[in-house]
N, C-alpha and C positions, 0 to 999 in steps of 0.2 A: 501585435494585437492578438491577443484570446479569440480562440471560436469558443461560442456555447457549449460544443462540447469538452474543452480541454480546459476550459474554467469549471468545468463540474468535475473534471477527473481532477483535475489540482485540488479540489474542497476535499473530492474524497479523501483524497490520500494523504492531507493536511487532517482530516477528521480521525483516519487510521490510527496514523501518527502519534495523535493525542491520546488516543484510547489505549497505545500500546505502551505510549509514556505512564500513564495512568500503572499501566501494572510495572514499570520500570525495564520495559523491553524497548529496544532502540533496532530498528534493521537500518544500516545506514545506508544499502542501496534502493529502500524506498523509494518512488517516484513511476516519473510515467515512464511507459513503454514507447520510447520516440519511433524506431521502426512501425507501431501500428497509426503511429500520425501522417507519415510518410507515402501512406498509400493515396491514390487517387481518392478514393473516397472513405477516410473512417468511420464507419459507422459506429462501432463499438470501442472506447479508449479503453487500454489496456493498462492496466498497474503491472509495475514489475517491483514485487517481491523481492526478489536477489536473494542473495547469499546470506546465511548466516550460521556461526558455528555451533556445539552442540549444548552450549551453557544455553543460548537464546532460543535455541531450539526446547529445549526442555521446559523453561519458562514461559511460552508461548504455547506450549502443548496445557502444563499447566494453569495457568490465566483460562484457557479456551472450557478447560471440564470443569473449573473453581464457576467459573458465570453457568455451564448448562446445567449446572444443579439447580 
C-alpha cells in the first residue's frame, strides 16, 4: 500500500515523465529515491533523476530554455 506521500511522488515523476516524453527526452532511471523512503520518517520524497548521457543532456538543457522564453 501507498502512503500519501509516495502516491504523490509516483504522480510526480509519472507527470515528469510525460513532459519530458512531450520533448522526446526519456531518462530511463527516473523514479523514486527508495533510500529517502527508508528512513524512519520521510518527510520529503525524493526523485531521482539518474543518469543520462550527453545526447539527453543536451536536449534537456535545450527543451528547458525552448519553454523559458
Amino acid at each position: 500500500m501507498h502512503s500519501p506521500a509516495e502516491a504523490e511522488a509516483d504522480a510526480c515523476v509519472e507527470e515528469l515523465r510525460g513532459a519530458l516524453a512531450a520533448h522526446g527526452i526519456t531518462l530511463p532511471s527516473l523514479g523514486l529515491d527508495l533510500p529517502a523512503f527508508a528512513a524512519r520518517r520521510p518527510v520529503r520524497p525524493l526523485i531521482a533523476l539518474g543518469n543520462c548521457n550527453l545526447l539527453t543532456t543536451k536536449a534537456l538543457s535545450a527543451a528547458l530554455r525552448k519553454s523559458a522564453v
